[in-house]
GUSELUM-437008 format. One record per residue (C-alpha): residue number from 1; chain; x, y, z. Coordinates in steps of 0.001 Angstrom, whole numbers. Layout:
<rs>
NUM, A, X, Y, Z
...
</rs>
This chain:
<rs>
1, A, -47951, -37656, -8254
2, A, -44189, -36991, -8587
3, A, -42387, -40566, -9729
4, A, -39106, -41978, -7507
5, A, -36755, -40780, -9931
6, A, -37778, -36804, -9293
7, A, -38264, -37773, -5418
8, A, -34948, -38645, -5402
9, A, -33671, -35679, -7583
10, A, -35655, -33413, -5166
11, A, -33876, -34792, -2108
12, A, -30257, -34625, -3532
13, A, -31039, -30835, -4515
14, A, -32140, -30415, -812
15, A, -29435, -31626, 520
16, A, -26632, -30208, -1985
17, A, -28288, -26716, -1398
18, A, -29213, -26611, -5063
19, A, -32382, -25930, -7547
20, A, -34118, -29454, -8352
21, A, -34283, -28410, -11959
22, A, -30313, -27981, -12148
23, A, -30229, -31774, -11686
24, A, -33458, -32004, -13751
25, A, -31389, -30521, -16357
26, A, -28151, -32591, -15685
27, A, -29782, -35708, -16340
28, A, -31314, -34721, -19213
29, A, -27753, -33808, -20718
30, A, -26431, -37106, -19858
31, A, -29741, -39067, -21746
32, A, -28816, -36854, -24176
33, A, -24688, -37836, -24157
34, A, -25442, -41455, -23932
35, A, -27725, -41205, -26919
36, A, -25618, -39267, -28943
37, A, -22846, -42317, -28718
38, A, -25193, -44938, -29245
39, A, -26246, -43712, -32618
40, A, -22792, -42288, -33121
41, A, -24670, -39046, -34672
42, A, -24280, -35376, -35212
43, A, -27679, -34049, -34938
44, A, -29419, -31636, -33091
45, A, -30934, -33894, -30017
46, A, -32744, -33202, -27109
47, A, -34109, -34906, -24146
48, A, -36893, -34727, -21736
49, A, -37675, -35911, -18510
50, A, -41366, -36878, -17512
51, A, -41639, -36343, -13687
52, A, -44832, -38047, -12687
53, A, -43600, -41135, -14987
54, A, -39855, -40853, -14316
55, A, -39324, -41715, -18019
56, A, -37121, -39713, -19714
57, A, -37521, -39244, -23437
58, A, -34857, -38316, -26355
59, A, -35177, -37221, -29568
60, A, -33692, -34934, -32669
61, A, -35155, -31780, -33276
62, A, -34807, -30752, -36918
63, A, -35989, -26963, -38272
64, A, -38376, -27378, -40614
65, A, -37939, -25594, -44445
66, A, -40100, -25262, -47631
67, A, -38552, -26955, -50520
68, A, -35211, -29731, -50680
69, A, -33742, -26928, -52433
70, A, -33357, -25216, -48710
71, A, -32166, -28125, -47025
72, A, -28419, -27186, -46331
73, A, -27912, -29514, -43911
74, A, -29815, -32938, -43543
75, A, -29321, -33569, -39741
76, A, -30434, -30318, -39093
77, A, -33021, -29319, -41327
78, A, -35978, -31081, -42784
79, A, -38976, -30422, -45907
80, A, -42330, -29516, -44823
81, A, -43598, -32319, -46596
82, A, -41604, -34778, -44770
83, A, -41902, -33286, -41430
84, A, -46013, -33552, -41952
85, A, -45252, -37707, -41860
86, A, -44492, -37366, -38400
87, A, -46601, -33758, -37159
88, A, -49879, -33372, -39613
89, A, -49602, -29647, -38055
90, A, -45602, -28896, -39066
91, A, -45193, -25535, -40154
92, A, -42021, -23694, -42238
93, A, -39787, -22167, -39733
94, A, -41142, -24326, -36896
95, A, -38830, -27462, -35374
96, A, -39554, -31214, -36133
97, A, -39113, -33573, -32584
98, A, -38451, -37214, -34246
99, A, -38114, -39489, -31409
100, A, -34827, -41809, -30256
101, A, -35570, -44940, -28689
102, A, -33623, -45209, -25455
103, A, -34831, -48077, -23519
104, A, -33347, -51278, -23442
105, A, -30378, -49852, -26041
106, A, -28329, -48050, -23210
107, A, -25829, -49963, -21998
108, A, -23725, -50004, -18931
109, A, -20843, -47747, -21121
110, A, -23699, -45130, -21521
111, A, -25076, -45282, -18160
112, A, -21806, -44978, -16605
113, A, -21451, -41692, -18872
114, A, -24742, -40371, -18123
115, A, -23684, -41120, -14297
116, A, -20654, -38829, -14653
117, A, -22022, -36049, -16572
118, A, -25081, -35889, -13799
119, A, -22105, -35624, -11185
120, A, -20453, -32496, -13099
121, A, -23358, -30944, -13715
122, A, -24201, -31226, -9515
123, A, -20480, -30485, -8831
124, A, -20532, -27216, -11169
125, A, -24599, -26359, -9425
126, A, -23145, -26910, -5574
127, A, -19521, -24594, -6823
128, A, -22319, -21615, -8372
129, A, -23953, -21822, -4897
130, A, -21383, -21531, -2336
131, A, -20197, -18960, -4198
132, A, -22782, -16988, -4402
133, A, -23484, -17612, -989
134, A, -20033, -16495, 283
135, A, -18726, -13798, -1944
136, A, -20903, -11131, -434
137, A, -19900, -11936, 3108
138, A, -15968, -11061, 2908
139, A, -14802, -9583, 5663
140, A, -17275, -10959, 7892
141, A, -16927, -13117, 11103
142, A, -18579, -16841, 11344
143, A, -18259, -19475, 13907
144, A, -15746, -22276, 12010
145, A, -15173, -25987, 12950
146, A, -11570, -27676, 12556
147, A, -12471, -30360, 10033
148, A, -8792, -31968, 9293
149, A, -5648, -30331, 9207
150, A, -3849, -30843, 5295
151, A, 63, -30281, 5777
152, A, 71, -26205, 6838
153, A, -3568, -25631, 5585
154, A, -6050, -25752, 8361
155, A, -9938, -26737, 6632
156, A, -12940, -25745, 8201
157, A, -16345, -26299, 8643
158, A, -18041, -22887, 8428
159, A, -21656, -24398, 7482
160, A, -22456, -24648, 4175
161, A, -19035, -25159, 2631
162, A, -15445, -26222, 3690
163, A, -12957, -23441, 3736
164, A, -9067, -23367, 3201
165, A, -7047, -21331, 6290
166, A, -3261, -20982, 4750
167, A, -275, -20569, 6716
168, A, 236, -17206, 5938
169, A, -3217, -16679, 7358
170, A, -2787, -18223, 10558
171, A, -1015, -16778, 13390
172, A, 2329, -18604, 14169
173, A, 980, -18418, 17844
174, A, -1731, -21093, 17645
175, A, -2342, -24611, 16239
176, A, -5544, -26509, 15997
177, A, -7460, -29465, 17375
178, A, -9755, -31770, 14890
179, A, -13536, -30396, 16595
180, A, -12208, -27169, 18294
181, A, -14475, -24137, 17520
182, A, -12582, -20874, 16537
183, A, -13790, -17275, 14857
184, A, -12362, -16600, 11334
185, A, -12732, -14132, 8829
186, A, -13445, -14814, 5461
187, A, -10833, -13473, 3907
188, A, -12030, -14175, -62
189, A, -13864, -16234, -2431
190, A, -11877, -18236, -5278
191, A, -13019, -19498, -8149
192, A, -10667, -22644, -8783
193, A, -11374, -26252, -11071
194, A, -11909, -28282, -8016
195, A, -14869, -26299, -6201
196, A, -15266, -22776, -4918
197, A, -12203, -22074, -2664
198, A, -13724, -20142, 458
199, A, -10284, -18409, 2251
200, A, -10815, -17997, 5809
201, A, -7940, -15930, 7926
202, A, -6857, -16020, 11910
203, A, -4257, -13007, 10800
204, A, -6481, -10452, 9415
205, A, -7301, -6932, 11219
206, A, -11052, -7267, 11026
207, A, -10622, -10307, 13334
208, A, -9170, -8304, 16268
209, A, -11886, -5540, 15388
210, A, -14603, -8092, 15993
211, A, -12851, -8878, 19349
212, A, -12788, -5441, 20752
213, A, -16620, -5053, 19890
214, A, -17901, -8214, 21295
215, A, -15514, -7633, 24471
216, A, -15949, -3630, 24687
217, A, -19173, -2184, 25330
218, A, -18275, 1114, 24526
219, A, -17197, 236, 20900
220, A, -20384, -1924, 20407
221, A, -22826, 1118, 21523
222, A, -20349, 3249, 19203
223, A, -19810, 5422, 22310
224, A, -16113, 4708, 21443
225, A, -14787, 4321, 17933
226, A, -11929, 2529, 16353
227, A, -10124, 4335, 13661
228, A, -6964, 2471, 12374
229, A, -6275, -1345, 13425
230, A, -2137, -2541, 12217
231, A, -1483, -5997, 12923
232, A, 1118, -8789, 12488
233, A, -328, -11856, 13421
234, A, 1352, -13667, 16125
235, A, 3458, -10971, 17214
236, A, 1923, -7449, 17703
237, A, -1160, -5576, 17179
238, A, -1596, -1752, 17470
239, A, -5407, -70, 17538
240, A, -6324, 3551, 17659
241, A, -9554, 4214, 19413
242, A, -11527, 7837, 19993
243, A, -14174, 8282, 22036
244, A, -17589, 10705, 21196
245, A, -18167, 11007, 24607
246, A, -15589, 13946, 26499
247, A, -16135, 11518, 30337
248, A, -15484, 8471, 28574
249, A, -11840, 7259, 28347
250, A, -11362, 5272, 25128
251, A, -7895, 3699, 26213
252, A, -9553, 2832, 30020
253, A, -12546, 1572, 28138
254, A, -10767, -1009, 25585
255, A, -8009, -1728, 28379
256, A, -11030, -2797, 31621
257, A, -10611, -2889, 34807
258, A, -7488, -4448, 35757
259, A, -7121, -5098, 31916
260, A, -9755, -7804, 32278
261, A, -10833, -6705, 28826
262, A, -7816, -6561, 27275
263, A, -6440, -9714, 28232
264, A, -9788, -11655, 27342
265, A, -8794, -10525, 24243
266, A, -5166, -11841, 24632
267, A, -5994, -14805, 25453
268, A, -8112, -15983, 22558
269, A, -5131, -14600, 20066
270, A, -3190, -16854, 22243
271, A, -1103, -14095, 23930
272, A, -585, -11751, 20799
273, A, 683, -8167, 22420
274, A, -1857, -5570, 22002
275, A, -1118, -1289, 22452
276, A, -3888, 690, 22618
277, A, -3656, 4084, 21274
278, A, -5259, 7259, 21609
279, A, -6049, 8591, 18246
280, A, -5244, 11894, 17591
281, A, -5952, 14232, 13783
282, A, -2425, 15775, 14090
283, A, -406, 13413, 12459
284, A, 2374, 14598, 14708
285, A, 1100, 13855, 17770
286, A, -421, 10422, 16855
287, A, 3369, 9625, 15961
288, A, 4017, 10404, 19126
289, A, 1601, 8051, 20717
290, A, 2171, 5430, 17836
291, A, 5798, 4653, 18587
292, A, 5147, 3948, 22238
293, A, 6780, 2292, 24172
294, A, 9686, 4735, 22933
295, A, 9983, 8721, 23929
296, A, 9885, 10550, 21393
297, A, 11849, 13901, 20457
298, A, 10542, 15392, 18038
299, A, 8451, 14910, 14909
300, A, 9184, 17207, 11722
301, A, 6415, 16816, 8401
302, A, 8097, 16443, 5389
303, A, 6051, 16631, 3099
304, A, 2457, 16939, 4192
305, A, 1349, 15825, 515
306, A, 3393, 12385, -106
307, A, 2342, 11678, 4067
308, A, 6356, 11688, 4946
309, A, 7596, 12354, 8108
310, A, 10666, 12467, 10661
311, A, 11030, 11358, 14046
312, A, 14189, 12287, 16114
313, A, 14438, 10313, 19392
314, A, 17213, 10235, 21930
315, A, 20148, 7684, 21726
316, A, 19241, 5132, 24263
317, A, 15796, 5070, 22579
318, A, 16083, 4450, 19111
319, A, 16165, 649, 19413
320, A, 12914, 931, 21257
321, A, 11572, 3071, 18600
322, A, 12415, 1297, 15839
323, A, 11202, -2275, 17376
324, A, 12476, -5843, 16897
325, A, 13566, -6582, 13036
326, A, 11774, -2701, 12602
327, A, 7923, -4074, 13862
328, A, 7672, -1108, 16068
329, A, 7602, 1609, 13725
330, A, 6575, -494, 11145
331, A, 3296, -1123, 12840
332, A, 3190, 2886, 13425
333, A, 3631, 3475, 9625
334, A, 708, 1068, 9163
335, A, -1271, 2806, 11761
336, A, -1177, 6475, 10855
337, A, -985, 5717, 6628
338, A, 2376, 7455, 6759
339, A, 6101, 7084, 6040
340, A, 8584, 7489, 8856
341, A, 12192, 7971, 8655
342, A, 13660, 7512, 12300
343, A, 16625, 8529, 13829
344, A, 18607, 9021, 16822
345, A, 19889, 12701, 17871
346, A, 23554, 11949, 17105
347, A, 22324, 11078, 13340
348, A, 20443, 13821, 12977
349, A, 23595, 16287, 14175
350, A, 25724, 14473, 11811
351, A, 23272, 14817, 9012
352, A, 22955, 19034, 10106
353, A, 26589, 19188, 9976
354, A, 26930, 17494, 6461
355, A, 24446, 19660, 5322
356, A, 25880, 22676, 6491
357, A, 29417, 21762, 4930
358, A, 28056, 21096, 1455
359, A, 25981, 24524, 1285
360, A, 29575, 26391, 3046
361, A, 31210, 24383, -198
362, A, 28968, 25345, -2449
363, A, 29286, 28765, -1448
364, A, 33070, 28974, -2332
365, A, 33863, 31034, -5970
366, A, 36881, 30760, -7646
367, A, 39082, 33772, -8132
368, A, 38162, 34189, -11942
369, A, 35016, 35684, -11019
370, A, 36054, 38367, -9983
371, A, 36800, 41613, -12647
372, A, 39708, 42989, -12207
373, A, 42032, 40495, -10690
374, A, 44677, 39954, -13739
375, A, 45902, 36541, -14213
376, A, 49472, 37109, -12858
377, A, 47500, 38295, -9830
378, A, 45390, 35241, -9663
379, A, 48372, 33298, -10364
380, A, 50153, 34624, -7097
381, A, 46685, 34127, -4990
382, A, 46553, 30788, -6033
383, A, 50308, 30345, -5283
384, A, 49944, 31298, -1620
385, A, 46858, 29412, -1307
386, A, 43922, 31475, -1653
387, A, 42118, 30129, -4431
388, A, 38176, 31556, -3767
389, A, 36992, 34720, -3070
390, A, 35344, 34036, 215
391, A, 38826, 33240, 1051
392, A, 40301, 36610, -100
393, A, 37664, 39161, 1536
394, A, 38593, 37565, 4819
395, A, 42361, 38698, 4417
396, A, 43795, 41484, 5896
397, A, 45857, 44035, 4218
398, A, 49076, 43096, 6016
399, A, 48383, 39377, 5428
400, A, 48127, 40535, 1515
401, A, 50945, 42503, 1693
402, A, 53196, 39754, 3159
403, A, 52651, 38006, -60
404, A, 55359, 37967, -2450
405, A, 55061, 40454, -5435
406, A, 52196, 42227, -3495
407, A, 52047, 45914, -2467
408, A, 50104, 48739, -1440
409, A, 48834, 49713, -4469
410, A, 47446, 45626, -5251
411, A, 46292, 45263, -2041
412, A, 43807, 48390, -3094
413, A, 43282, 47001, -6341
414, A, 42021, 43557, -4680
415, A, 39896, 45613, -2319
416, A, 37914, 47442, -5065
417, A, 37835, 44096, -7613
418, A, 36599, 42403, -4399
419, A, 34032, 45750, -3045
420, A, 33023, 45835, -6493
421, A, 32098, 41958, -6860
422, A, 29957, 41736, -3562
423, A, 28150, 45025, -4545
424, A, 26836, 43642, -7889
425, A, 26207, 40243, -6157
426, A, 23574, 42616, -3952
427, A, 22099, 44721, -6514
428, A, 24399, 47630, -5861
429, A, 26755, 49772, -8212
430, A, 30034, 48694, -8695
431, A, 32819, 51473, -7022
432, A, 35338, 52860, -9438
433, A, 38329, 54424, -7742
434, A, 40885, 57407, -8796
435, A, 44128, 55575, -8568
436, A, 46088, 55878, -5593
437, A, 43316, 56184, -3009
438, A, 43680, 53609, 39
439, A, 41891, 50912, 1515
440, A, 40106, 53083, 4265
441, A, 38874, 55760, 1404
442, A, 37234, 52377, -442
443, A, 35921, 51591, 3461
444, A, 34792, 54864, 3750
445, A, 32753, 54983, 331
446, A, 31108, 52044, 899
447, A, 29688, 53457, 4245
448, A, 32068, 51210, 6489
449, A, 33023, 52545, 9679
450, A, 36742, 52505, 10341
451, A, 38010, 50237, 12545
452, A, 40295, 51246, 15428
453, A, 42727, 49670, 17013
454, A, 42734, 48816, 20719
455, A, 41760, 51991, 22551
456, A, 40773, 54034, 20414
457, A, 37469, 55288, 18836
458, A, 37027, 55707, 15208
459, A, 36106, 59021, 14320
460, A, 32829, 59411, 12111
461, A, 34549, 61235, 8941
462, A, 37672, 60060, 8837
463, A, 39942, 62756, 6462
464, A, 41911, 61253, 3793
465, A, 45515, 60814, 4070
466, A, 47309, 62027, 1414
467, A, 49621, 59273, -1097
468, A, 52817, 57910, 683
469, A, 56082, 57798, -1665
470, A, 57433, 54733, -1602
471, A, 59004, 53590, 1148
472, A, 57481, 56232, 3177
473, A, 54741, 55539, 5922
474, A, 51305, 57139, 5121
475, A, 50795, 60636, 7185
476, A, 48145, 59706, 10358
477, A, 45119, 61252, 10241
478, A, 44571, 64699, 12405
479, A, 42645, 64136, 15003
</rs>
């Protein structure tokens, strides 16, 4: 028959949730504490607790050797000789128990001790349980208690062990009432010096999962499925939901009848705004459908790899788009696992138009790269402003010639330099011509039609006029 002491161990272990040999244990540690600063020794002691009896014995265990010449350490080690005073059946290698009185010698110093070391040694079994009771149920849903509101934390009841619900995992919607039953998640299990910390949230995704499935049919039978959840507690929540069934409406399902469903659902988030969306597997038009309310434009990929995209909406929507302190597409970003970059239609024109000035920029080459072009010629370019090349194959002939120092003959220099340039810029040949030819034999070589002026037609071969004298005007050509 079990003594009062063990009956008593066995109902604290019931009630703590914890083996009765933990506490078995624990009290032998503390026998074996309070004995160890009674005798104020160093040895090797051990105690035992006798559970129909409820007496709990102590004693030193020694390891018993062959000769004194072994012993290295007396409080540990003893002679087979003198361990066969106390155990006629001692071996070498075997352990000596010498017993330690302990009743009547421990005093109220040493039970106190013993009292406190049995409470760690419960504290430490309870903190090994609820952990191990709670760490493989993150993420899941339980039925909580209020149990006292400390400063910002809420602490609840959720069974077996108090949990801790921070701010930052409450929504800033709600506040509690000591006794109110509410659903939480458990968000994660600490280990901490005080106890077990079990985290419970109000703000996390799973919670408004849990929600739709207990209030949806549909997503409880799996008929429809939810495929991304973004959520900011208190403020907005956006879910994408499918459905495996083509005459089901996933969107009409999670919404009800009059949104009965939906704002069930409302209602115990304490009026946190809720879009459905339709999920789609082009990432372009889930965008779309992800940065309702707003109208979207257009949506451009990026870069399909680093999941970047644009989104070009009109002027009067972009506020819409982009949301109140950016929550709209910052729930959308959540939602589809992408980046965004947003902006309006004027932005986007600006951003063409810089674009297009810094490649028409880039474009421009400076006169020196062009053979043939003498610097006293580049000199008088520069001097009448025309300091690229791009610059000088749009002049005409007349505007060339109106420059100061520049003839006839330059202006057909410049045109071959300048024929010459483009031509090895496209792969071609450069042109080499006999001096004196003009500007419509160069035209002509390079398989350029001749332009005409105002009513008339250029003729297919044009013949080559022969060389003026100077100050004489070049002969027309026959027709």
């Amino acid at each position: 028959m079990a003594s009062e002491l063990y009956n008593t161990i066995d109902a604290l272990s019931r009630e703590k949730g914890i083996d009765p040999q933990v506490v078995v244990n624990a009290v032998e540690d503390a026998i074996v504490v309070a004995t160890r600063k009674y005798y104020k020794t160093q040895e090797n002691l051990r105690a035992q607790l006798d559970k129909d009896t409820g007496k709990i014995r102590a004693f030193a265990v020694k390891t018993i050797v062959e000769s004194p010449e072994e012993v290295e350490d007396p409080l540990m080690q003893v002679t087979l000789e003198d361990a066969r005073k106390f155990d006629a059946n001692a071996q070498v290698g075997g352990e000596l128990e010498i017993p330690k009185a302990t009743e009547g010698i421990l005093g109220r110093i040493a039970a106190q001790l013993a009292k406190q070391v049995i409470f760690q040694k419960v504290r430490e079994a309870e903190r090994d349980t609820v952990y191990n009771e709670y760490i493989h149920r993150v993420g899941e849903i339980v039925n909580a208690t209020v149990k006292r509101i400390e400063g910002p934390d809420a602490i609840f009841d959720i069974g077996k062990a108090e949990a801790k619900a921070p701010r930052k995992e409450q929504s800033r919607l709600e506040s509690f009432a000591i006794g109110e039953r509410v659903r939480v998640v458990i968000a994660r299990v600490e280990k901490a010096s005080k106890g077990p910390a079990v985290v419970v949230s109000r703000a996390a995704p799973e919670l408004v999962q849990h929600l739709f499935q207990t209030e949806v049919p549909e997503i409880y039978d799996g008929t429809v499925v939810i495929r991304a959840i973004a959520r900011e507690a208190g403020e907005r929540t956006k879910i994408a939901v499918m459905s495996k069934d083509k005459e089901v409406d996933a969107v009409g399902a999670c919404v009800g009848m009059k949104g009965m469903r939906v704002q069930s659902i409302i209602r115990q988030l304490r009026g946190e705004k809720i879009d459905i969306i339709e999920y789609h597997e082009d990432p372009v038009v889930f965008a779309e459908k992800a940065l309702q309310p707003a109208k979207v434009s257009r949506v451009t990929v990026l870069d399909a790899g680093d999941k970047h995209l644009e989104v070009v909406v009109d002027d009067s929507q972009l506020s819409l788009a982009i949301g109140k302190k950016g929550q709209n597409v910052r729930l959308a970003a959540k939602l589809l696992g992408w980046k965004i970059d947003i902006k309006s239609e004027e932005e986007k024109r600006q951003e063409v138009e810089q674009q297009m000035s810094q490649l028409t920029s880039a474009a421009a080459t400076p006169l020196e790269s062009v053979e043939g072009l003498g610097e006293g010629l580049v000199e008088k370019l520069k001097g009448a402003g025309i300091t690229t090349v791009e610059a000088l194959a749009d002049m005409t002939p007349e505007q060339l010639e109106a420059i100061e120092g520049i003839g006839p003959k330059t202006v057909e220099k410049i045109s071959v330099a300048v024929n010459n340039y483009f031509a090895t810029l496209e792969g071609g040949e450069a042109l080499a011509f006999p001096e004196g030819e003009s500007e419509e034999v160069a035209a002509s070589l390079e398989g350029e039609a001749v332009k005409a002026e105002p009513g008339e037609e250029p003729s297919s071969e044009p013949e080559i006029a022969p060389e003026a004298s100077a100050g004489e005007e070049p002969a027309e050509p026959e027709e």
